[in-house]
Structure formats: structure tokens, C-alpha cells
C-alpha positions in Angstrom: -30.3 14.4 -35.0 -31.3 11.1 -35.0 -27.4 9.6 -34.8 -27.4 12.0 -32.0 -30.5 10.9 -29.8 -28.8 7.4 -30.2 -25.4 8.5 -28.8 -27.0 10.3 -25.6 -29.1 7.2 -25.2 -25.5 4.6 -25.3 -24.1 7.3 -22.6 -27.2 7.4 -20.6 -27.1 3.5 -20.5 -23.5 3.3 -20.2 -24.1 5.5 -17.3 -26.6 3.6 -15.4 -24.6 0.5 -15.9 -21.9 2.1 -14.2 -23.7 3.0 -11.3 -25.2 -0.4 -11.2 -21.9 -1.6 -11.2 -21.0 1.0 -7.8 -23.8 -0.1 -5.9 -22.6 -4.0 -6.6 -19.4 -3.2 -5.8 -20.2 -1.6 -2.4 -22.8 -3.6 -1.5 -19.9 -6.7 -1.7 -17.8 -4.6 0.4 -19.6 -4.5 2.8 -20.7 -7.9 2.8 -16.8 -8.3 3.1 -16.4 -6.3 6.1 -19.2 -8.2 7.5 -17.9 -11.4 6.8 -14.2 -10.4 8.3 -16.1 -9.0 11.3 -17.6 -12.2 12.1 -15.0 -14.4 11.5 -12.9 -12.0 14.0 -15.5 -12.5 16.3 -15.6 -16.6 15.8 -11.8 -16.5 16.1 -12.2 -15.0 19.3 -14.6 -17.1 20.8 -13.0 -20.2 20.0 -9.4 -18.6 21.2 -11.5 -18.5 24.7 -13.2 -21.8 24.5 -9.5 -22.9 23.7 -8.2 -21.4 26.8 -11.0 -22.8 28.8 -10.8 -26.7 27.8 -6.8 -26.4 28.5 -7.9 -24.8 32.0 -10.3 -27.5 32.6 -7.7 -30.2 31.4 -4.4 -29.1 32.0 -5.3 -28.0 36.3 -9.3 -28.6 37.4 -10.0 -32.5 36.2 -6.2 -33.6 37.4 -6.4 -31.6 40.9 -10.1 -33.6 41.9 -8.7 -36.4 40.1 -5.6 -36.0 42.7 -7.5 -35.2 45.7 -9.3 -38.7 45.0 -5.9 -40.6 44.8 -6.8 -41.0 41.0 -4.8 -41.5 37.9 -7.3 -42.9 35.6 -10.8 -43.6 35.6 -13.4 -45.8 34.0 -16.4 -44.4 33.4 -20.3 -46.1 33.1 -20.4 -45.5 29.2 -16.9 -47.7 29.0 -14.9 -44.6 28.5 -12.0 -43.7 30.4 -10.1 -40.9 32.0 -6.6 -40.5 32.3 -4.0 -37.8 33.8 -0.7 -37.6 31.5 1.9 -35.5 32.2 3.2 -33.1 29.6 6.5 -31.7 28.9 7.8 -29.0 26.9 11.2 -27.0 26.8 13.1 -24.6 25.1 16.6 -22.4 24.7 16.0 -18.7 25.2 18.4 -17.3 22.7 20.4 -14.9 24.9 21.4 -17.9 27.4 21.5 -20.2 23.6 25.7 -20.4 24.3 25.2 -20.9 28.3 22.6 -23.8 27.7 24.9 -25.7 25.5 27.8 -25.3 27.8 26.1 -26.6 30.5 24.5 -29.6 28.1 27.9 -30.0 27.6 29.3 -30.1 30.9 27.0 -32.7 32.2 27.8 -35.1 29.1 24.6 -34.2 27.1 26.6 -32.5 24.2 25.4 -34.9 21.8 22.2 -34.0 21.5 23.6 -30.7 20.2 23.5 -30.2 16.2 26.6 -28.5 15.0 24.9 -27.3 11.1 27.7 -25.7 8.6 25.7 -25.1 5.5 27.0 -23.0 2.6 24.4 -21.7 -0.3 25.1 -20.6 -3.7 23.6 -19.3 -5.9 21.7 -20.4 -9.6 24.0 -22.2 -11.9 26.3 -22.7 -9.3 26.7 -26.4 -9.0 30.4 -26.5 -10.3 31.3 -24.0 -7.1 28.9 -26.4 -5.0 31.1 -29.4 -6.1 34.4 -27.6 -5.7 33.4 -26.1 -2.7 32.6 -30.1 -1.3 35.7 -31.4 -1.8 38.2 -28.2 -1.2 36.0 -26.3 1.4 37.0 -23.6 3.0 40.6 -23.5 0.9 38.4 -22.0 -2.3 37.8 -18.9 0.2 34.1 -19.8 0.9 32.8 -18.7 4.1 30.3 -21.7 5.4 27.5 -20.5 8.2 27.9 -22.4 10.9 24.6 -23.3 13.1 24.2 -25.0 16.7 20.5 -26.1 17.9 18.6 -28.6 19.8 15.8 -30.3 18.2 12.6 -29.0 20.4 11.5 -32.8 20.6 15.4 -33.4 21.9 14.8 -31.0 24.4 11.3 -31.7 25.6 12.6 -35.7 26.0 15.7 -34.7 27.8 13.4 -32.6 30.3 11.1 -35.6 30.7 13.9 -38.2 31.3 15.4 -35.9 33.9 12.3 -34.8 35.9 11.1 -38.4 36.0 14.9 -39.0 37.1 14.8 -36.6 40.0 17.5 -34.7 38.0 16.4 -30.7 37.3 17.5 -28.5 34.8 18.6 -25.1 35.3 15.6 -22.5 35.1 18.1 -19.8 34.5 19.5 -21.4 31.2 15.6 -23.5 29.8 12.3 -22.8 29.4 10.1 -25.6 30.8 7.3 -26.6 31.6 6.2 -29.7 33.1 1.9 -29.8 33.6 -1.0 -32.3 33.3 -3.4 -32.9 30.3 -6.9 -34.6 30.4 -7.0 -37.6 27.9 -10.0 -38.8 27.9 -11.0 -42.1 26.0 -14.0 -43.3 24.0 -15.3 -46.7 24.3 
């Protein structure tokens, strides 16, 4: 009887340790879920404080700044403020082939990266090396990749706007804006 009492008494205490263990576990999940919800919400908030420095930046400070005839200013703590222009372009990929024809036609074809790369697989250095020197004789087929480099692009849309020359909307995404830089002392 006694070896008995002893065995109800480990179940029992296994038992409340269990739930112990329940109530720890939900009580971190839900701490979790708090935690997520909160960070969710900071995310948010500082996707909107985000948006509303760029707007403040990037169209109201460089619109007073150009009613006033201004492209800089020094301010009374010895900082200044200063209106740069900003630049960005890219290729949409359905007028990709268009966009290099045309880079082409105006003699701006070298800025265009023609990539043939060919991967093999583990332990296949010997067909790596044979593949270098005989190519595509060894019946490899080779990818073959064009591109721009983005920072190609966006320097090639800054050269030609300060230029006077355009590029063709239908073919480029740009963007040409202002940006706030504003100096400490």
C-alpha cells in the first residue's frame, strides 16, 4: 500500500508540473504575440515617419528654398542647408531588349554587360577546366546574361539630364527629384 501511496503521489506531482509547464508555455505565447504586435505597430510608425521626412525633404524645404532663389543656406548654429538633386533609373524587363537597342543606337552600348556563365556541379572541376578552353565544342550550353549596372544607369540619367539630353520614358524608369542635406556644424 505504501509503494502505492508513493506512485499516486510521483503522478500527482508529475501532474502539477505539467500544468505548470502549460501555463508557462502560454503565458510566453502570449508575451510573443504581444511582442510581434508591437513591433508591427513600431514598423508601421516609423514606415510613416519615413514617408513624412522624404516628403518634407525630397518637395516642401526645396520648393520654399526655390521660391527664395535658394540653393543652400547657412544657418545661426553654423549648420547648413543644401538642395541636391537625386537620380535614379532602371530597365523595366518587358522593354529590357528595346532599352538596349536604343543604348545601342545612340553609342551607349558599352555600358551594357554581356555575362555568359556556365555552372557545374560538385567535383566538377575537370569539366570546368575543359569546358574553359574547349567551350561550347564539349556540348555545354553557357547562360548568356545582358544588364546595366543600376549605378550605370542612374549616372547615365544624370549626365544626360544635366546635358539637356532626355531618355525615352517609354523604354526607363526615372526619376529625377530633390533631397534635403542638411549639415552639422
Amino acid at each position: 500500500m505504501n509503494k502505492l501511496n508513493e506512485m499516486m503521489e510521483e503522478d500527482q506531482s508529475l501532474a502539477i508540473k505539467e500544468i505548470d509547464n502549460i501555463k508557462n508555455l502560454s503565458d510566453e505565447v502570449i508575451k510573443l504575440q504581444q511582442l510581434e504586435k508591437n513591433i508591427k505597430a513600431k514598423e508601421q510608425d516609423l514606415k510613416s515617419l519615413k514617408e513624412t521626412a522624404t516628403k518634407i525633404s525630397g518637395e516642401v524645404i526645396p520648393t520654399i528654398m526655390n521660391e527664395m532663389s535658394l540653393s543652400s543656406l547657412k544657418l545661426a548654429d553654423g549648420s547648413s542647408v543644401e538642395i541636391k538633386k537625386i537620380y535614379g533609373a532602371s530597365i523595366p524587363i518587358a522593354q529590357r531588349e528595346a532599352a538596349f537597342n536604343w543604348l545601342r543606337n545612340n553609342d551607349l552600348g558599352d555600358i551594357i554587360k554581356n555575362e555568359v556563365t556556365v555552372s557545374f556541379g560538385r567535383n566538377e572541376d575537370t569539366k570546368a577546366s575543359d569546358y574553359a578552353i574547349l567551350a561550347q565544342s564539349q556540348g555545354y550550353q553557357p547562360a548568356q546574361r545582358l544588364k546595366v549596372e543600376p549605378m550605370t544607369l542612374k549616372a547615365l540619367l544624370r549626365e544626360r539630364t544635366e546635358a539637356g539630353k532626355e531618355m525615352p520614358s517609354d523604354l526607363f524608369n526615372t526619376f529625377v527629384g530633390n533631397q534635403t542635406k542638411i549639415r552639422s556644424k
